[in-house]
C-alpha positions in Angstrom: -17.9 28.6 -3.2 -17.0 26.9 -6.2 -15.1 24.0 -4.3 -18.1 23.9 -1.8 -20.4 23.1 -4.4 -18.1 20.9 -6.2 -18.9 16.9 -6.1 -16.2 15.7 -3.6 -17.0 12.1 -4.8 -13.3 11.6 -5.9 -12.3 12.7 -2.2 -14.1 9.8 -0.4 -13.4 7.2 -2.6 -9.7 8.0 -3.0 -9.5 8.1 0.5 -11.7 4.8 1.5 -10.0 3.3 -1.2 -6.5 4.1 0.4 -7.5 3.0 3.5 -8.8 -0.2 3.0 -5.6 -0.8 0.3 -3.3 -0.3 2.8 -4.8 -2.5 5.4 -4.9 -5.1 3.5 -1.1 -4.4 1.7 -0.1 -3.6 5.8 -0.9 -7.2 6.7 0.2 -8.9 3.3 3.1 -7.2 3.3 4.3 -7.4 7.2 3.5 -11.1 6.8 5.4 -11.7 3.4 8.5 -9.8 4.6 8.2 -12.3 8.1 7.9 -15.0 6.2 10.6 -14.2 3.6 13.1 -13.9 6.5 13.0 -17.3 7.5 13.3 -18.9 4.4 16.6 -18.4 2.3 17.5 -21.2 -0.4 17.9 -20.8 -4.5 14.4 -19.9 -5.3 14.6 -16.6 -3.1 15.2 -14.5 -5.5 12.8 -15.4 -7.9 10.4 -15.0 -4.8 11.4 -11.4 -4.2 11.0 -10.6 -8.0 7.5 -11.8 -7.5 7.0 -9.8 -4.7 8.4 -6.7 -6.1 7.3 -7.1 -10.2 4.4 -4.2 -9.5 6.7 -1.7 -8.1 8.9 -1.7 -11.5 6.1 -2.8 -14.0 4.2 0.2 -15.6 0.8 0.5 -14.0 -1.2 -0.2 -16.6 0.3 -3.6 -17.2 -0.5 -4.5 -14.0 -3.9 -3.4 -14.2 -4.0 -5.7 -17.6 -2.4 -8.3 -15.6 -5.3 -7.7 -12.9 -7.8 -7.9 -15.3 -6.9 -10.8 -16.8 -7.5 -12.3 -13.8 -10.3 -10.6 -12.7 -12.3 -10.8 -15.9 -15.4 -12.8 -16.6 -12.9 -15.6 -18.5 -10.4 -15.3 -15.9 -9.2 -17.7 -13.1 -10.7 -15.5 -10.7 -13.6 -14.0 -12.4 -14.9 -17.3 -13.0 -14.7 -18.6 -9.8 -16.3 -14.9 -8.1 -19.3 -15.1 -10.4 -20.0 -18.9 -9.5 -21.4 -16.8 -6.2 -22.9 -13.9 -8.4 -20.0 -11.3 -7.6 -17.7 -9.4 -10.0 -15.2 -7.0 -9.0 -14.5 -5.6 -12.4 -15.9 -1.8 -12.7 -16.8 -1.6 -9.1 -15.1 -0.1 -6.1 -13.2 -3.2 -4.7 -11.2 -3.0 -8.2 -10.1 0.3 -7.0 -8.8 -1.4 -3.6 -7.3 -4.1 -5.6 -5.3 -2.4 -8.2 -4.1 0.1 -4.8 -3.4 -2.7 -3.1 -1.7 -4.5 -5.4 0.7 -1.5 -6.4 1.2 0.0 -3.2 2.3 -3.9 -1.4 6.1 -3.7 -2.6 6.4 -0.7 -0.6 5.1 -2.1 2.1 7.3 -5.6 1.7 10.3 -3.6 1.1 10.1 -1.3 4.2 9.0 -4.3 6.4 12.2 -6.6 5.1 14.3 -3.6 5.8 12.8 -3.1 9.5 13.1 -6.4 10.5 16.3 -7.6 8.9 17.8 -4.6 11.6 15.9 -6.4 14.6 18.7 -8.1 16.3 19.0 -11.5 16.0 20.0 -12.3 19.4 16.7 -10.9 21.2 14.5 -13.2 19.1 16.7 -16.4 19.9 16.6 -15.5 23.3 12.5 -15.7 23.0 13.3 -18.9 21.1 15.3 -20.4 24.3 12.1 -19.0 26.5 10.3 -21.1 24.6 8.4 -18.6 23.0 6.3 -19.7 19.0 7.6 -18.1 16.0 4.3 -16.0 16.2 4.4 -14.7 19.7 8.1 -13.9 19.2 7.3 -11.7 16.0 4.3 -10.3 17.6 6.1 -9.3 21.2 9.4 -9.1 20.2 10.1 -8.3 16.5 7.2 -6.0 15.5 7.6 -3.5 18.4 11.1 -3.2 17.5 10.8 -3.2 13.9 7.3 -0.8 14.1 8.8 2.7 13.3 10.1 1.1 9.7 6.5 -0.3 9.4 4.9 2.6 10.3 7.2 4.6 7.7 6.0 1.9 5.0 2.9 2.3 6.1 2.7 5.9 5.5 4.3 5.0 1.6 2.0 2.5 0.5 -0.9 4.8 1.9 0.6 8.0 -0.3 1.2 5.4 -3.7 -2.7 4.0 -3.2 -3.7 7.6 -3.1 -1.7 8.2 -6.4 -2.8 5.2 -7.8 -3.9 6.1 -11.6 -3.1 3.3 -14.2 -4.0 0.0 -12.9 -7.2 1.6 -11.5 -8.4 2.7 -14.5 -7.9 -0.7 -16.1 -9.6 -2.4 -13.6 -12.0 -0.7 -12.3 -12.6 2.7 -15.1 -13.8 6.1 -14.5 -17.5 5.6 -13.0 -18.4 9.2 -11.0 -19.2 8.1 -7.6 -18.5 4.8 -7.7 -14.6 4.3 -9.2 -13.6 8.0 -9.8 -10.5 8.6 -7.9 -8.8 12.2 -7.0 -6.3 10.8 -10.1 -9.2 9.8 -12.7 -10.4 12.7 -11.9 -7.7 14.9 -12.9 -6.9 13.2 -15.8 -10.5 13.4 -17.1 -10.8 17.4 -16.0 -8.0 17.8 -18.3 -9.4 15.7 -21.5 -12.7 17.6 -21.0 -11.1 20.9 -21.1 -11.9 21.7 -17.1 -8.8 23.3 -16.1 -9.8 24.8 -13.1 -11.2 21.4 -11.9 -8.2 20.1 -12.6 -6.0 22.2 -11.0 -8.6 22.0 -8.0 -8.0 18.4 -7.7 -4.3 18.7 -7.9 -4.0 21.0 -4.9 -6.0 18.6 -3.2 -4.0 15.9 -3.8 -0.4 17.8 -3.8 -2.0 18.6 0.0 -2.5 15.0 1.3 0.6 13.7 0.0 3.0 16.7 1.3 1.2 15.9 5.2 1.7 12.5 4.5 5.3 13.1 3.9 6.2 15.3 6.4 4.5 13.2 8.5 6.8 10.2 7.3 9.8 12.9 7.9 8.6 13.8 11.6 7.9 9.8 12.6 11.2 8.9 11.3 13.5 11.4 12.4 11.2 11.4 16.3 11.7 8.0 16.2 15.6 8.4 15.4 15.7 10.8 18.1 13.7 8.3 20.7 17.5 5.5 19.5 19.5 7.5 20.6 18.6 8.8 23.7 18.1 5.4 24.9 21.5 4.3 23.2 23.0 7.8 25.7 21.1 6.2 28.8 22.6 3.0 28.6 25.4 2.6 31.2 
């Protein structure tokens, strides 16, 4: 009963929040690992440690980094309130600072899956006279999909888990920016252990389906290879 009555505010917005994070990182990330691919030269590296700087930076530098930008003297802020918006302490800083942790994930996992498309199906599209965008959207992402799907799955779990930069950002307001992770953290300052462990099982829950669902996709997909590999003559 104690759970029933409990405000399940944190639920909701942790899971909206992952959601709409890992669209957008899904599509930023799919399209800066394409784009990466075609492009090699000196600056590459440089590009990938852009890329890849949240994933090794502690979180709560990037949510300073974020709100920098974000803030009513930053680039950004500046340019959002000449239309009357702010995103700091509101619930698109939460997607942000998801978003903006959880992408290297998804570039990394996307890199990997394409780099193992083969190289001679998408010239052949190339000799059919097919663009660079039809060939990745017919050819390359259907082969490379169960490594995107897999990075997927990550960058939904890390957005869930998303604590530091969030708390920059966007703060602990109940309902509105209070995550399954703010929430913890604040059960425990306040003393409200059972809350806390509440919260924990809920979120040790969603991340061990999310998980196993990772393991089941990847090794079905495994699986799926090989007996096509077998039924090739």
């Amino acid at each position: 009963m104690d759970f029933i009555s409990q405000d399940l505010s944190p639920l909701w917005i942790s899971l909206a929040t992952s959601v709409a994070a890992t669209t957008i990182t899904m599509i930023a990330g799919m399209g800066a690992a394409a784009w990466r691919q075609r492009r090699t030269g000196p600056l590459s590296p440089i590009i990938d440690a852009i890329f890849l700087l949240p994933l090794v930076l502690p979180p709560t530098l990037v949510g300073f980094g974020l709100l920098v930008l974000f803030g009513r003297n930053g680039p950004l802020g500046k340019f959002l309130l000449g239309f009357g918006a702010t995103v700091v302490f509101s619930w698109p800083a939460t997607v942000i600072a998801a978003a903006v942790v959880s992408f290297p994930l998804m570039y990394l996992t996307s890199r990997a899956a394409l780099d193992q498309v083969d190289p001679h199906f998408l010239q052949a599209a190339r000799t059919l006279g097919a663009t660079e965008w039809r060939i990745f959207r017919r050819v390359a992402l259907p082969l490379a999909w169960p490594g995107v799907l897999a990075g997927t799955i990550l960058s939904f779990a890390r957005a869930m888990g998303e604590f530091g930069a969030t708390l920059m950002l966007a703060g602990n307001i109940p309902g509105r920016t209070e995550t399954i992770p703010i929430a913890i953290y604040f059960a425990v300052e306040a003393g409200d252990m059972r809350a806390a462990v509440r919260w924990s099982a809920i979120e040790l829950g969603i991340s061990f389906v999310l998980l196993a669902a990772l393991y089941y996709w990847t090794h079905a997909a495994s699986g799926g290879r090989a007996r096509w590999a077998r039924s090739r003559p």
